[in-house]
C-alpha positions as CSV (number, residue, x, y, z in Angstrom):
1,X,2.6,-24.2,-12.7
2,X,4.1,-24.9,-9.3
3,X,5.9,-21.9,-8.1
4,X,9.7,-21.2,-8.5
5,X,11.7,-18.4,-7.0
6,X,15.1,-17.6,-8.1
7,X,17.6,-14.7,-7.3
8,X,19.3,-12.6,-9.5
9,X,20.8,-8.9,-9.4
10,X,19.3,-5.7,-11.4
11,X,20.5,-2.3,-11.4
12,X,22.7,-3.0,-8.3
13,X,20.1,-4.4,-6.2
14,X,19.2,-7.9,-5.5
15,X,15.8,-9.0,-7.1
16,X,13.9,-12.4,-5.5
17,X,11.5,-13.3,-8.6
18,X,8.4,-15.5,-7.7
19,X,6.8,-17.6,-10.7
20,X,3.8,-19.5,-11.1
21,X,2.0,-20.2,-7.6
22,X,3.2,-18.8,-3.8
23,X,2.2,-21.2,-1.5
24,X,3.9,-22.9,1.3
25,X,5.7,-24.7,-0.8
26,X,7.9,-21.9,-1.5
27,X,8.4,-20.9,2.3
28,X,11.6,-22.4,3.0
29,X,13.0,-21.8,-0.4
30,X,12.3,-17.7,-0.2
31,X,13.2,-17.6,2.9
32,X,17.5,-19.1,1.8
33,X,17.2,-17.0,-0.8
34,X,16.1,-14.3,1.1
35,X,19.1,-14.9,4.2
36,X,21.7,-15.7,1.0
37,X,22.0,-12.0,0.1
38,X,24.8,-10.9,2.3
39,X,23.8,-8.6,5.0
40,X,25.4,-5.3,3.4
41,X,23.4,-6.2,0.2
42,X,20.1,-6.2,1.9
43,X,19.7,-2.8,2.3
44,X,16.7,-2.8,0.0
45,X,15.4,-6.2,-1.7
46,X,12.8,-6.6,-5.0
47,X,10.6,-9.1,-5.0
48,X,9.2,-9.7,-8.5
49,X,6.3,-10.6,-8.7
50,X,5.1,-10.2,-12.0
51,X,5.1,-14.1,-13.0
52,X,3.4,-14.9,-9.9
53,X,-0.2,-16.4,-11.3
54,X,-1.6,-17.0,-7.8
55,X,-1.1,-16.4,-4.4
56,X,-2.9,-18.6,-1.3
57,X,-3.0,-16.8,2.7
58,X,-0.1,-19.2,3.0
59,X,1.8,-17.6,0.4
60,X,0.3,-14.4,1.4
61,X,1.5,-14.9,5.1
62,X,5.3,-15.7,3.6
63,X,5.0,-12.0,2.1
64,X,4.0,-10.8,4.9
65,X,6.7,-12.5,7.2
66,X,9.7,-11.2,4.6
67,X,8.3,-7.7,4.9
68,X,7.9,-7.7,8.5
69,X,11.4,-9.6,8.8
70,X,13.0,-6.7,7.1
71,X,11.5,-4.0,8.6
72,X,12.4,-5.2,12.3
73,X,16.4,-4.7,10.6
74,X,15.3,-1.1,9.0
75,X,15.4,-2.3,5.8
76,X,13.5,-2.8,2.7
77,X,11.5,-5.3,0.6
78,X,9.9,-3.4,-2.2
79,X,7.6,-5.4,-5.0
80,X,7.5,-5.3,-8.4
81,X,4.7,-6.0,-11.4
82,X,2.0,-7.6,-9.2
83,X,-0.8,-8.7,-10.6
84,X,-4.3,-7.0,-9.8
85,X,-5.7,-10.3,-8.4
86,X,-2.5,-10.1,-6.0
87,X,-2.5,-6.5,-5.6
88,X,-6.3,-6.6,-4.1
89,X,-5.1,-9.2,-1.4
90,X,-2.0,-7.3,-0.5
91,X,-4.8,-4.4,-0.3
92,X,-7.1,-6.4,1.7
93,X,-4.7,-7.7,4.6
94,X,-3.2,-4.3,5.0
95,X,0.5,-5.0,3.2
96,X,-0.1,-2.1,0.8
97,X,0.9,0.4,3.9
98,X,4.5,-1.1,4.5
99,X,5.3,-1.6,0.9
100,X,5.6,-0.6,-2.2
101,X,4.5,-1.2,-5.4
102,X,6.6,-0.3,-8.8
103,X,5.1,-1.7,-12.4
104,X,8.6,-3.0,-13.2
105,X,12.5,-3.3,-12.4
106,X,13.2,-0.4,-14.0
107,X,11.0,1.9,-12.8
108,X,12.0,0.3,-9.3
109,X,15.2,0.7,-9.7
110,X,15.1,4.1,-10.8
111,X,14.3,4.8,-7.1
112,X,17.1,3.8,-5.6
């Protein structure tokens, strides 16, 4: 499945999910959705992850760009039900120390 990203809101916070495959592809498309949540509602941003089947370095690179994008503006980009095949690249490039991981929205969102 090609990849697909769509925003919605849980528990107060605003929640990119990511399905199917991160690639380029999905660059530009994360990247609106990402600048769409007004400014006062970006405090803290979830990316779900948990229907992402596969992640390239390209897709790996647009993490890491999101991540590093919010932290220059203090804030936060937390992810949610990643995969263990994604988890050990997040691991492996060094993400895993500015981020973190929650099993699900819930549990996420509990930590707000």
């Amino acid at each position: 499945m090609l990849g697909q990203v769509k925003l919605q809101e849980r528990h107060s916070l605003p929640v990119i999910s990511v399905a199917g495959r991160m690639t380029v592809e999905l660059g530009e498309q994360l990247t609106d959705l990402y600048e769409s949540i007004p400014e006062t509602n970006r405090r803290r941003v979830l990316l779900d992850l948990s229907q992402t089947e596969y992640i390239n370095s390209a897709g790996l690179a647009l993490l890491i760009n999101l991540v590093s994008r919010a932290q220059e503006k203090a804030r936060i980009v937390d992810l949610v039900g990643v995969q263990d095949s994604v988890k050990r690249l997040i691991e492996i490039v060094g993400l895993i120390e500015f981020v973190t991981i929650y099993p699900d929205l819930h549990t996420a969102a509990g930590t707000a």
